[in-house]
MARKE-774215 format. One record per residue: residue number from 1; x, y, z of N, C-alpha, C in turn. Coordinates in Angstrom, 3 decimals, padded with zeros to 6 digits, always signed. Atoms other than C-alpha are relative to their C-alpha. Layout:
- nr;nx;ny;nz;cax;cay;caz;cx;cy;cz
- NUM;X;Y;Z;X;Y;Z;X;Y;Z
...
***
This chain:
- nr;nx;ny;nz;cax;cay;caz;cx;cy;cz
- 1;-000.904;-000.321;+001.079;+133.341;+106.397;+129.057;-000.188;-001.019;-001.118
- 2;+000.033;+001.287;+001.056;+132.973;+104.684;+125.679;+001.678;-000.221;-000.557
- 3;-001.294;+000.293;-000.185;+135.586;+102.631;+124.768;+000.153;+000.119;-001.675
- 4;+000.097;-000.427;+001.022;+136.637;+103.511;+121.192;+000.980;-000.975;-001.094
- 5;-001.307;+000.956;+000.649;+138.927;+100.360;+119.948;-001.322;-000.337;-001.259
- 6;+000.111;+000.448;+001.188;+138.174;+098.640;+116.685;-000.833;-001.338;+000.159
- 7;+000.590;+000.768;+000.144;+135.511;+096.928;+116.277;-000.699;-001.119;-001.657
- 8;+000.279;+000.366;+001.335;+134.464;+094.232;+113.079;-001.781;+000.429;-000.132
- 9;+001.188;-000.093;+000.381;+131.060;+095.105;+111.404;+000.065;-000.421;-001.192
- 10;+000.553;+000.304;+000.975;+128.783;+094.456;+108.502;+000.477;+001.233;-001.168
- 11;+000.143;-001.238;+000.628;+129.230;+096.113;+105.654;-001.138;+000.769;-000.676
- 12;+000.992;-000.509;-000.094;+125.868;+096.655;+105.308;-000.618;+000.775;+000.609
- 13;+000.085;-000.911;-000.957;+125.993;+098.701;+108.216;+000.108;+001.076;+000.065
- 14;-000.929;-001.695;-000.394;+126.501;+102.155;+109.475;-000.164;-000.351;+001.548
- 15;+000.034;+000.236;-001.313;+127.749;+102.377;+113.115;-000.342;+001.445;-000.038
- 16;-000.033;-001.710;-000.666;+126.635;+105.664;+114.793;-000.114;+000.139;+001.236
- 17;-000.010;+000.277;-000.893;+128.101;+106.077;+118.110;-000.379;-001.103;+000.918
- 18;-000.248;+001.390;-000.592;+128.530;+102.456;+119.044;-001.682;-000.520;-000.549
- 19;+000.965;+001.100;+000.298;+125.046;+101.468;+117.618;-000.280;-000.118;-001.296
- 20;-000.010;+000.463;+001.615;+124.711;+099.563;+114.451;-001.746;+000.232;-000.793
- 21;+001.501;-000.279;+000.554;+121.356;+100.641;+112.362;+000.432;-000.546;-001.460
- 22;+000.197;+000.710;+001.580;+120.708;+098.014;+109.124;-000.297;+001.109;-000.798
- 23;+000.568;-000.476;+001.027;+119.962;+099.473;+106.019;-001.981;-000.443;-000.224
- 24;+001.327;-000.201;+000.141;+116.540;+100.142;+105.032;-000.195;-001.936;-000.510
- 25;+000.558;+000.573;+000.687;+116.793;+097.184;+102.574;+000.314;-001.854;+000.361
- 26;+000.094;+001.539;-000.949;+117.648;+094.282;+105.477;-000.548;+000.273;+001.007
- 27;+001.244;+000.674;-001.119;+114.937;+095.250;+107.573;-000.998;-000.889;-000.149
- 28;+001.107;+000.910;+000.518;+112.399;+093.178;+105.679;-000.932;+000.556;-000.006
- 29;+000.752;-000.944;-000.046;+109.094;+094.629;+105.125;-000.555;+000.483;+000.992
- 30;+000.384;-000.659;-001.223;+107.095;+096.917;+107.139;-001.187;-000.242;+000.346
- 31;+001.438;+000.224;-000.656;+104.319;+096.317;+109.420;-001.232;+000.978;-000.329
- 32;+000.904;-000.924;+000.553;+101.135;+097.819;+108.180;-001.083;+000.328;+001.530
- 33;+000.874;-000.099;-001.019;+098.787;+099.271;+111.434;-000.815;+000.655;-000.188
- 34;+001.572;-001.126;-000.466;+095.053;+100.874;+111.893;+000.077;+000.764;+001.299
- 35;-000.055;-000.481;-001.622;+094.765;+103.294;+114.626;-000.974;+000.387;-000.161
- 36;+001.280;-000.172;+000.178;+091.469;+102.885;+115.317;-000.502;+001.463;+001.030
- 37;+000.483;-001.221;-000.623;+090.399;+106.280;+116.577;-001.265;+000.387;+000.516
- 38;+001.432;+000.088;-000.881;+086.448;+105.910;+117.308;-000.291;-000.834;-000.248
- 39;+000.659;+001.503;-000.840;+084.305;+103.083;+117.894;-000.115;-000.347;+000.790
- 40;-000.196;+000.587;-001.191;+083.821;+100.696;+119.770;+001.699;-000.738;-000.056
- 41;-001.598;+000.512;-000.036;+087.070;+099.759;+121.743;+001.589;+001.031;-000.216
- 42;-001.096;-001.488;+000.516;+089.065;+103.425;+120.442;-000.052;+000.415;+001.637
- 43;-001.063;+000.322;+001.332;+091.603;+103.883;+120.640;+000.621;-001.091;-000.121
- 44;-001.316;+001.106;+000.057;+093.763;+101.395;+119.659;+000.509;-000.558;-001.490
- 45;-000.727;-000.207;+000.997;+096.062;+100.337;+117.597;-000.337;-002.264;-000.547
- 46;+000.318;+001.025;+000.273;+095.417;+097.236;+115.132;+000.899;-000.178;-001.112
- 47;-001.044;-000.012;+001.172;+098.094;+095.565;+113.016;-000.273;-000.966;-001.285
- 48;+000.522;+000.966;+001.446;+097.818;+093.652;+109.489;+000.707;-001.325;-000.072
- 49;-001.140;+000.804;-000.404;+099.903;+090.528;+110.161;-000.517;-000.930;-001.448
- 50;+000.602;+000.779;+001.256;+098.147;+088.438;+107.344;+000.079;+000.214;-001.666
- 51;-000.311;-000.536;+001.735;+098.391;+088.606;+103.271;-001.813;+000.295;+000.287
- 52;+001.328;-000.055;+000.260;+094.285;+088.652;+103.747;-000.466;+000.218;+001.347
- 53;+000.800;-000.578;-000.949;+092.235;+090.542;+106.549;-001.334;+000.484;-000.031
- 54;+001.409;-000.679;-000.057;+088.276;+090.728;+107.027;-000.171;+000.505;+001.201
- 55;+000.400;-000.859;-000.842;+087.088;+093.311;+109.241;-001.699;-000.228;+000.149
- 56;+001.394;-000.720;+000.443;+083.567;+093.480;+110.112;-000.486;-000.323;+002.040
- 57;+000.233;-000.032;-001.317;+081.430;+092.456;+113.703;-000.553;-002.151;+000.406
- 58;+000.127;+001.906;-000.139;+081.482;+088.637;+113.013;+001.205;-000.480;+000.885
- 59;-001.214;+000.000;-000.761;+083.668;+086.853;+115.710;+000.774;-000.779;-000.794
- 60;-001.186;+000.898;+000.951;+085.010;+084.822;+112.756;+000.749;+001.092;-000.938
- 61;-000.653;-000.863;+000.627;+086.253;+088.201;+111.370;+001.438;+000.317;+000.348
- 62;-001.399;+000.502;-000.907;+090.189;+088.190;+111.956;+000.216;+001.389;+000.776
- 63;+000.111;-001.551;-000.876;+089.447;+092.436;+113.147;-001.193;-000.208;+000.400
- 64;+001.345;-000.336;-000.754;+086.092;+092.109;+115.220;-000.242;+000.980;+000.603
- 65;+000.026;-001.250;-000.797;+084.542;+095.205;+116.060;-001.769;+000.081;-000.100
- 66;+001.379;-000.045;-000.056;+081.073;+094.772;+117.548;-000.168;+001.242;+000.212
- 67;+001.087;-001.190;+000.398;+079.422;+097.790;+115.967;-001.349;-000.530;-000.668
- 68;+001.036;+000.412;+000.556;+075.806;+097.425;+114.741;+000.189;+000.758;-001.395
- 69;-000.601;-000.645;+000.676;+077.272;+099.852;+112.192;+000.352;-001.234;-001.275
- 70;-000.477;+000.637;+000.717;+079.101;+097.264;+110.525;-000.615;-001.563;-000.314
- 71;+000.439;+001.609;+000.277;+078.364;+093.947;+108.434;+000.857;-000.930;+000.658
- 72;-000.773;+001.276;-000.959;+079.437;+090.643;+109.895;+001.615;-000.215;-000.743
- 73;-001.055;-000.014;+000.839;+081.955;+090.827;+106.848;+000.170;+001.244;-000.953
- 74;+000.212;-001.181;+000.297;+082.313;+094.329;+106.029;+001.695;+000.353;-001.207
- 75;-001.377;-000.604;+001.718;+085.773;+094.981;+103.952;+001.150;-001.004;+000.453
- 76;-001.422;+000.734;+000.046;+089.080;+093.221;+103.432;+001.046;+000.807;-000.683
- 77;-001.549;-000.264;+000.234;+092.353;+093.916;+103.150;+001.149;-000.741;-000.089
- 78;-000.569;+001.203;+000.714;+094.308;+092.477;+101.261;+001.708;+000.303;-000.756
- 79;-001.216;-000.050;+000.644;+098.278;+092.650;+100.502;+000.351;-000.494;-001.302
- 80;+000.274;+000.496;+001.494;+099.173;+092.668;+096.970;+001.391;+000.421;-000.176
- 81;-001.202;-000.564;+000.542;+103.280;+092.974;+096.698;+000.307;+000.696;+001.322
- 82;-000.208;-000.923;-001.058;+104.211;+096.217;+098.693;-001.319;+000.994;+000.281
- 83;+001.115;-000.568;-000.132;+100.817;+097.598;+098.291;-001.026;-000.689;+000.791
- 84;+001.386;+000.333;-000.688;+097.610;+097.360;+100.294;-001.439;+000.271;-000.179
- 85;+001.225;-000.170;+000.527;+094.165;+097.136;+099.355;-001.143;-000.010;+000.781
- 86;+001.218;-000.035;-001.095;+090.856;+097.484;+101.043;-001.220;+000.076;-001.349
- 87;+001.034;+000.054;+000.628;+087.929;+096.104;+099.325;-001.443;-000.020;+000.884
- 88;+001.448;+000.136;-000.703;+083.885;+096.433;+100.166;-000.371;-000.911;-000.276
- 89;+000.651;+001.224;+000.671;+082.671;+093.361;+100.432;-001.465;-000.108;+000.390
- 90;+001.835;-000.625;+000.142;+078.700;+094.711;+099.681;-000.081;-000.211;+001.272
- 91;+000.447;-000.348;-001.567;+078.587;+095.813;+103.414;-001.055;+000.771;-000.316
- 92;+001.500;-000.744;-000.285;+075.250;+097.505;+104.228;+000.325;+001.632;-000.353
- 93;-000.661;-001.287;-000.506;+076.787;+100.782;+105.187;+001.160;+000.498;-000.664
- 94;-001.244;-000.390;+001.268;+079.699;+101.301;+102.237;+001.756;-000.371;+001.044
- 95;-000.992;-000.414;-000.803;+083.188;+101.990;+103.078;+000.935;+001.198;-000.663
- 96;-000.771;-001.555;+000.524;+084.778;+105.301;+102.898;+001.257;+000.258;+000.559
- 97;-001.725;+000.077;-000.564;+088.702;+105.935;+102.543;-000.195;+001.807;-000.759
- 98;-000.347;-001.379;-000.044;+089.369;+110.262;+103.154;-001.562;+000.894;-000.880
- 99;+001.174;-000.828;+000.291;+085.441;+111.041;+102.707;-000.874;-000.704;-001.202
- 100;+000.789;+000.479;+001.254;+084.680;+109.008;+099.146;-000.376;-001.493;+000.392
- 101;+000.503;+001.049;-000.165;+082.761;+105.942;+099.079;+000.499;-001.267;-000.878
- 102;-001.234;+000.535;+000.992;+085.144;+103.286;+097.420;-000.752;-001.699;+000.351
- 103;-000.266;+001.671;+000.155;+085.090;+099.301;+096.326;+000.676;-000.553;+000.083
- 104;-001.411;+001.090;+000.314;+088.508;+098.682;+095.877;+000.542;+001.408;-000.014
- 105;-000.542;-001.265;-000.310;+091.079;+101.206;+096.931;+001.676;-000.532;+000.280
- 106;-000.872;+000.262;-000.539;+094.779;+101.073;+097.485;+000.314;+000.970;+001.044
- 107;-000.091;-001.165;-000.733;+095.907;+102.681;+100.288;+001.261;+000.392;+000.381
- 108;-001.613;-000.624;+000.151;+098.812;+104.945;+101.164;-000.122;+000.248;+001.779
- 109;-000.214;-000.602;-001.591;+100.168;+106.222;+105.035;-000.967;+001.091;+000.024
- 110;+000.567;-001.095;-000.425;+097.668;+108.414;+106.538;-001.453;-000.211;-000.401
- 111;+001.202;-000.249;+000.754;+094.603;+107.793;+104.725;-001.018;-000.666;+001.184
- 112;+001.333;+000.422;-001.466;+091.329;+107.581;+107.236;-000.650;-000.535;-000.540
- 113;+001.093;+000.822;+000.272;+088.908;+104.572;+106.915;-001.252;+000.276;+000.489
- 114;+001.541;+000.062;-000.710;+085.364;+104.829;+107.973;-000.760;-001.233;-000.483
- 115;+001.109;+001.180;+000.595;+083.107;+101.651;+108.081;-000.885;+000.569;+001.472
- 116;+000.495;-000.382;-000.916;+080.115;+102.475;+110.040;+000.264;+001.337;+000.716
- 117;-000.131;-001.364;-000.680;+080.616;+104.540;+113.321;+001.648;-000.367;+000.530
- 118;-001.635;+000.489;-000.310;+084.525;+103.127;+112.764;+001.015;+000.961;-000.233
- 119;-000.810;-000.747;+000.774;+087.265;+105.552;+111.885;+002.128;-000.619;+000.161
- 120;-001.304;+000.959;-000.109;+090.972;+104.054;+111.072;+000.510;+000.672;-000.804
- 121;-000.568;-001.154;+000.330;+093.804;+105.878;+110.274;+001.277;-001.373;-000.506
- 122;-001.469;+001.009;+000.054;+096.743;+103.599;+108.175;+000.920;+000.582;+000.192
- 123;-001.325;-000.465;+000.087;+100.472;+103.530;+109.215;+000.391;-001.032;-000.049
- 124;-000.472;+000.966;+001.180;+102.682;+102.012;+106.998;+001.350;+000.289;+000.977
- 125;-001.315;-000.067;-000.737;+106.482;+101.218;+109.263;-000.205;-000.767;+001.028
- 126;+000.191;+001.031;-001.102;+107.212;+099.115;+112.534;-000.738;+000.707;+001.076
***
């Protein structure tokens, strides 16, 4: 049985049925993730924790993904505000965000990466 007395809250709050859910704008920002879908190592899920992220098959790369596919320093990503960026940094093999072959790209939820024989899918939330 829930017990239905008077409880103090935030007023930043909404209670809904005894559990308190913040507002959007005191969760703090949102975790940015790859879901790496082929390669080597797919599936799995890879998150952006850094303002600056190189990807490539160097083990000093902060995403390592030994593909022969990919350069040792193949693209970065790079937080800029609330936006996210993905630059080529003159990898062998390009890098393509939803089929086009791009240098500098911002990217939105959903949009599929390809470096190499890599494919990465962003989601933008926790």
């Amino acid at each position: 049985m829930v017990s239905r007395e008077k409880r103090p809250f935030d007023a930043d709050a909404t209670v809904i049925s005894d559990h308190s859910v913040l507002s959007p704008t005191l969760s703090g920002p949102k975790a940015t993730r790859l879901e790496q879908t082929r390669g080597p190592g797919a599936p799995r899920e890879l998150r952006l924790l850094a303002d600056e992220t190189v990807i490539g098959r160097s083990h000093q790369a902060a995403l390592c993904i030994e593909s022969g596919l990919l350069s040792r320093r193949h693209a970065l990503f790079k937080k800029n505000g609330p936006e996210l960026c993905l630059l080529d940094l003159e990898s062998a093999n390009g890098v393509y965000v939803n089929g086009v072959r791009i240098h500098s790209v911002i990217l939105c939820d959903g949009d599929t990466i390809q470096i190499g024989d890599v494919v990465l899918v962003v989601r933008e939330g926790a």
